[in-house]
C-alpha positions as CSV (number, residue, x, y, z in Angstrom):
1,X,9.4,-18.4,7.4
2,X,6.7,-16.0,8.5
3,X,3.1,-16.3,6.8
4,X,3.1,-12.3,6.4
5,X,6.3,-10.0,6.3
6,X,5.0,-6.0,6.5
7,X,7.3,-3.6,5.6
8,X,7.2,-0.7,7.2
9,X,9.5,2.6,5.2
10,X,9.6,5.1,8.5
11,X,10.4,8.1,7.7
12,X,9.7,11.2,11.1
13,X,6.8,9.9,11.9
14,X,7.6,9.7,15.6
15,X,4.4,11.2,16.4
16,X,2.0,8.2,14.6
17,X,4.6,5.2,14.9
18,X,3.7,3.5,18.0
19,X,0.3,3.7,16.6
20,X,1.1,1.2,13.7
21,X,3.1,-1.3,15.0
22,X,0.5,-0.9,17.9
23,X,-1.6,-2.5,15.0
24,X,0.6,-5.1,13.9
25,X,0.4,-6.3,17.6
26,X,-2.7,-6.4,17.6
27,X,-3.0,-8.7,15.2
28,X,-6.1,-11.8,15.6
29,X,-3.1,-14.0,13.6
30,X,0.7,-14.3,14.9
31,X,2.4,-15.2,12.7
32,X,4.1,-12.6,10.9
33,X,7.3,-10.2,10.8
34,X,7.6,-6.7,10.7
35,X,10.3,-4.9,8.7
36,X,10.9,-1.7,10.0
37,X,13.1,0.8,7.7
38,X,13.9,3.5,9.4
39,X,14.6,5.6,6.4
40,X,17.4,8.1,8.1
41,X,14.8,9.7,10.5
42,X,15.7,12.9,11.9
43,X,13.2,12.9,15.1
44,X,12.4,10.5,17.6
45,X,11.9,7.1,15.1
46,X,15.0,5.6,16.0
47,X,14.3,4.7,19.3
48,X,10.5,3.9,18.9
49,X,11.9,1.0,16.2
50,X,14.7,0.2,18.9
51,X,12.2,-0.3,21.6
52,X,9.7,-2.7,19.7
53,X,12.4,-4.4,18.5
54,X,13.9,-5.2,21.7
55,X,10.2,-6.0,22.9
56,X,8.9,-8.5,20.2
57,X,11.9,-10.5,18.0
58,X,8.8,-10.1,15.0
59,X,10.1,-6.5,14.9
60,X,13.3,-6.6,12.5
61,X,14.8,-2.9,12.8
62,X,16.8,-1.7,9.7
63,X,18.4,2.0,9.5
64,X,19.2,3.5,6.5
65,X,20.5,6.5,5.2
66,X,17.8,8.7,3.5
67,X,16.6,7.6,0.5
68,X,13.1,7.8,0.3
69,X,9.8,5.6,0.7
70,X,11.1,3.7,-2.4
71,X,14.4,2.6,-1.5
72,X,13.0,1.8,1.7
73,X,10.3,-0.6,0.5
74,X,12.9,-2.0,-2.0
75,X,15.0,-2.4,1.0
76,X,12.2,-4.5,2.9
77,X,11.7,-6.9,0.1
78,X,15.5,-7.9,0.1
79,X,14.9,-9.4,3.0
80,X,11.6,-10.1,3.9
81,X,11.2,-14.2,4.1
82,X,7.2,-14.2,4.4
83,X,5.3,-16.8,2.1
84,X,2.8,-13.4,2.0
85,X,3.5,-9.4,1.9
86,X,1.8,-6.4,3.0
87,X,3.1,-3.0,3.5
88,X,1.7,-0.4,5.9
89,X,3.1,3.4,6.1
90,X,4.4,4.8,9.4
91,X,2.1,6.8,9.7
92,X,-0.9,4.6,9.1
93,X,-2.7,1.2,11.0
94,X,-4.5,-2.1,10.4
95,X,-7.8,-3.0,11.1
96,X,-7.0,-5.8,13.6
97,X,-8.1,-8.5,11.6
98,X,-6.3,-7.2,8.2
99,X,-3.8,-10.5,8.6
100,X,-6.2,-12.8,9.2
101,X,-9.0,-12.0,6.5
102,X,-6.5,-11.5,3.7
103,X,-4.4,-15.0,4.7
104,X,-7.7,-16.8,4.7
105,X,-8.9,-15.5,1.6
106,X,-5.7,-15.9,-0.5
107,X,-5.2,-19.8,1.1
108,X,-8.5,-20.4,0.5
109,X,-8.7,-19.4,-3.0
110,X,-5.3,-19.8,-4.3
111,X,-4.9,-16.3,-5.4
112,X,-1.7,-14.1,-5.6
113,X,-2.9,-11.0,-4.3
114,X,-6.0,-10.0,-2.4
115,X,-7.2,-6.7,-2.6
116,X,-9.2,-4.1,0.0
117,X,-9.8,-0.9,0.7
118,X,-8.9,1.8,3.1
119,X,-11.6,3.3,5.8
120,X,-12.6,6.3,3.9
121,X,-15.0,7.7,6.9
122,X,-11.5,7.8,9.1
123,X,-9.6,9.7,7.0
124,X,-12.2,12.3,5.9
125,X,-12.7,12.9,9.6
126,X,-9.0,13.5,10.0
127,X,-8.8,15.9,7.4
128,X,-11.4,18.0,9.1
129,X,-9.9,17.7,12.4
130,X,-6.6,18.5,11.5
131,X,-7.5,21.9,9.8
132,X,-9.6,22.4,13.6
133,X,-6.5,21.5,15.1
134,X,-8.6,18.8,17.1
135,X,-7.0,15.6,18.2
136,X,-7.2,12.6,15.9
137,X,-10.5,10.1,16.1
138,X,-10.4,6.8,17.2
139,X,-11.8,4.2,15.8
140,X,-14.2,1.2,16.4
141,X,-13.3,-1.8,14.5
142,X,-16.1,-3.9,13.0
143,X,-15.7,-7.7,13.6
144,X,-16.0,-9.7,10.3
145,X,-17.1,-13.6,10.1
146,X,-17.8,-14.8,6.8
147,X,-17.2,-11.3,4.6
148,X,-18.2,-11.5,1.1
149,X,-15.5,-11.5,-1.7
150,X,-15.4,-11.7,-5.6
151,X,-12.7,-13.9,-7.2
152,X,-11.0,-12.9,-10.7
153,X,-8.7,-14.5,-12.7
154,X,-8.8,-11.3,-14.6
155,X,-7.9,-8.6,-12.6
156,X,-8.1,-5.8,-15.9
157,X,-11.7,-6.1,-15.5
158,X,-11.5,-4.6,-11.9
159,X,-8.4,-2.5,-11.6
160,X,-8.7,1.2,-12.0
161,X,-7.2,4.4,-10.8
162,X,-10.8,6.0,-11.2
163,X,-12.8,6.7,-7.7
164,X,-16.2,6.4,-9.6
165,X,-15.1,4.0,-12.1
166,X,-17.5,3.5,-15.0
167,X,-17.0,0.5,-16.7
168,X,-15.7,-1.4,-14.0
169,X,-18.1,-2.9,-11.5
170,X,-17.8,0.2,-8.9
171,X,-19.1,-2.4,-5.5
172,X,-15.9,-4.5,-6.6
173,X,-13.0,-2.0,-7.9
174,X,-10.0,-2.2,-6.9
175,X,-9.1,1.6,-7.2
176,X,-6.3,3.0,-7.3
177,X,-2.3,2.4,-7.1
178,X,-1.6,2.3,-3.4
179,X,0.9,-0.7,-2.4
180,X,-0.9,-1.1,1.1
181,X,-4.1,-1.8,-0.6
182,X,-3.4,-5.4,-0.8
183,X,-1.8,-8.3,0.2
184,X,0.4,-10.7,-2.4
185,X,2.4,-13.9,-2.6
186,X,5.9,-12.5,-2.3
187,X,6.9,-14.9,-5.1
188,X,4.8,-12.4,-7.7
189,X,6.4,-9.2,-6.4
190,X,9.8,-9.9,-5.4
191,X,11.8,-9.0,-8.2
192,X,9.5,-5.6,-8.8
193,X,11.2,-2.9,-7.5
194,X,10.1,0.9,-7.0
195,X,11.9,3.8,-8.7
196,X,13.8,5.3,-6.4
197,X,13.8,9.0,-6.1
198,X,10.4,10.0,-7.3
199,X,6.8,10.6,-6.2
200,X,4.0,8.5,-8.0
201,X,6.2,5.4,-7.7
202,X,3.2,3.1,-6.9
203,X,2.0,3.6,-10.8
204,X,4.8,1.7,-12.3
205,X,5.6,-0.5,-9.9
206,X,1.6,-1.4,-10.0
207,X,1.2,-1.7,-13.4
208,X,4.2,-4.4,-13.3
209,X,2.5,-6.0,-10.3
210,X,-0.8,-6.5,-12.2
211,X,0.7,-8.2,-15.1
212,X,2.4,-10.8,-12.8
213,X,-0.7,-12.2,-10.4
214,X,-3.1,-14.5,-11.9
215,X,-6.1,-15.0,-9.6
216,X,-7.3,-12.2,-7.0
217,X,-9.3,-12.1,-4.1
218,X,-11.2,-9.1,-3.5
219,X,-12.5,-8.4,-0.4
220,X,-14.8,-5.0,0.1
221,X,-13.4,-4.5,3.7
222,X,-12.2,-1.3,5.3
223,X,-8.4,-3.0,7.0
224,X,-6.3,-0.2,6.1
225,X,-6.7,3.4,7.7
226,X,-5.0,6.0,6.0
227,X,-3.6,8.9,7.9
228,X,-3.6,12.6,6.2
229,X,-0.3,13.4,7.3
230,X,0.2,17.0,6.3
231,X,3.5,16.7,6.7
232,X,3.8,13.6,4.5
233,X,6.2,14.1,1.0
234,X,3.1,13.9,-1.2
235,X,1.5,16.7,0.4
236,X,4.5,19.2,1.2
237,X,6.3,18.3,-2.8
238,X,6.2,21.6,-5.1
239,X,4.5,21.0,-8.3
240,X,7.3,21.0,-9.9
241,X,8.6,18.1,-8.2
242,X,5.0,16.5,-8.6
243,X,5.5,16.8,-12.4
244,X,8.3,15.2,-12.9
245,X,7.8,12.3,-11.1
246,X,4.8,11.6,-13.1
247,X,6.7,12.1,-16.2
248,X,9.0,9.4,-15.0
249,X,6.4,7.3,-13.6
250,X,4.1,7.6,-17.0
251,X,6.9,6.4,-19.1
252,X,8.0,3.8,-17.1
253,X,5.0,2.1,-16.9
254,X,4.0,3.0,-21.0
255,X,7.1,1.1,-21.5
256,X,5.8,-2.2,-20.0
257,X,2.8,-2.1,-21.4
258,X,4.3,-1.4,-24.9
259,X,4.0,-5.1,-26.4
260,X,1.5,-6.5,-24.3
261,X,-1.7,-8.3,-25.3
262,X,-4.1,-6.0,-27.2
263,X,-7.6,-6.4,-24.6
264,X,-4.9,-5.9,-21.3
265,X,-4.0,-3.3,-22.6
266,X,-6.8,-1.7,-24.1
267,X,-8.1,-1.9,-20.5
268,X,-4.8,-1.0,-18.8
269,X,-4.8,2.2,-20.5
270,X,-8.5,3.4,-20.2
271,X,-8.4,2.6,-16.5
272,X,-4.8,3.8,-15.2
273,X,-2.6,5.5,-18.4
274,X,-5.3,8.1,-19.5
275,X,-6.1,9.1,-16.1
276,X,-2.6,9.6,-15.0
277,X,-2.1,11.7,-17.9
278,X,-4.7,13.7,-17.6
279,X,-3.1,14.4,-13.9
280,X,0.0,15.3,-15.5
281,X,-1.9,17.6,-17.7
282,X,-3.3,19.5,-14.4
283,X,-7.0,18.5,-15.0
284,X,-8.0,16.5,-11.8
């Protein structure tokens, strides 16, 4: 059994692909498996997850007819055997110590899931230099020793979907829905599966995920960089698409929330419910 299983759902990202496994590689810690889902690629994916496989036996290859980044995740966790699980898009990358830091922190602490954040200077800079058509920036990756960290047994008092969260300590939020934002025991996720066919998915599946872990580790680190891919389904979806998914993914997560303890909730629903709402609503 692996310490971390990543799932990776691949879906034509030929063009940033090597780039992210490239990461996992680069790893400071070794131990880990990669689950590659090659979600029914049309371009060149097929034979960028055939070669790393070939190259490292960490790299387990999966193809897949297309069914979308949810199925493929839900496909991951069938068979991911990791005592620990992290997901990263295919078109994204880890900070080369995002294994080791996280694995540390949750032995270390005995917590479920172990939050960070994303390098918010990288993407902005992308985002800029795609509309320049300028080639994408590279980073430099800082070198942490002893990072500080916050632990909670109560991670309601932290959690929000808000980027300048009010009543949440903003230097310790963890903001926002992403899957990749964290690592978690796989025994606290692997039964939670994402709807399949709809955009938003990570609100309900995170809401489910955030009533099952009882301690957290959150670390204020930069280990994930997220990629603007213009080309991505959240960017290129018609609103009308958009809408409906959030209908879906709004009432699936009201309905787990729906006889849960008063204060949770309370909290759950001023920091994620009336926020995605007012989404669905068109005003932010």
């Amino acid at each position: 059994m692996a310490a971390v299983s990543v799932i990776v759902p691949i879906y034509n990202v030929e063009r940033y692909l090597a780039r992210a496994l490239d990461s996992l590689l680069a790893q400071s810690v070794r131990d880990w498996e990669a689950i590659l889902v090659n979600d029914g690629s049309t371009d060149g994916c097929d034979v960028i997850v055939d070669r790393y496989a070939t190259k490292d036996g960490r790299f387990r290859a999966i193809n897949c007819r297309n069914g979308g980044v949810s199925a493929a995740r839900n496909r991951g966790m069938e068979i991911a055997t990791g005592k620990y699980v992290m997901f990263l898009d295919g078109d994204d990358f880890l900070h080369p110590q995002a294994m080791e830091l996280c694995i540390t922190a949750a032995e270390r602490d005995g917590s479920d899931m172990v939050a960070f954040t994303y390098d918010r200077k990288y993407r902005v800079v992308n985002l800029v230099r795609n509309v320049m058509h300028i080639g994408d920036s590279k980073p430099k990756f800082a070198h942490y020793t002893e990072p500080e960290y916050l632990v909670t047994d109560n991670i309601f008092d932290y959690a929000t979907e808000s980027s300048h969260p009010g009543g949440t300590d903003g230097r310790w939020a963890v903001k926002h829905c992403q899957p990749w934002r964290c690592l978690y025991r796989r025994e606290c996720i692997r039964n939670i599966h994402f709807i399949e066919g709809i955009i938003y998915e990570d609100f309900p599946w995170w809401s489910e995920v955030l009533l099952r872990i009882r301690r957290t580790t959150i670390l204020n680190l930069p280990l994930y960089y997220y990629y603007p891919n213009p080309g991505s389904y959240l960017f290129s979806a018609d609103g009308g698409v958009k809408k409906r998914s959030l209908e879906i993914a709004i009432a699936a997560a009201e309905k787990l929330y729906r006889n849960v303890d008063g204060n949770v909730r309370k909290a759950w629903t001023e920091n994620f419910l009336v926020l995605f709402k007012r989404k669905l609503r068109g005003k932010s």
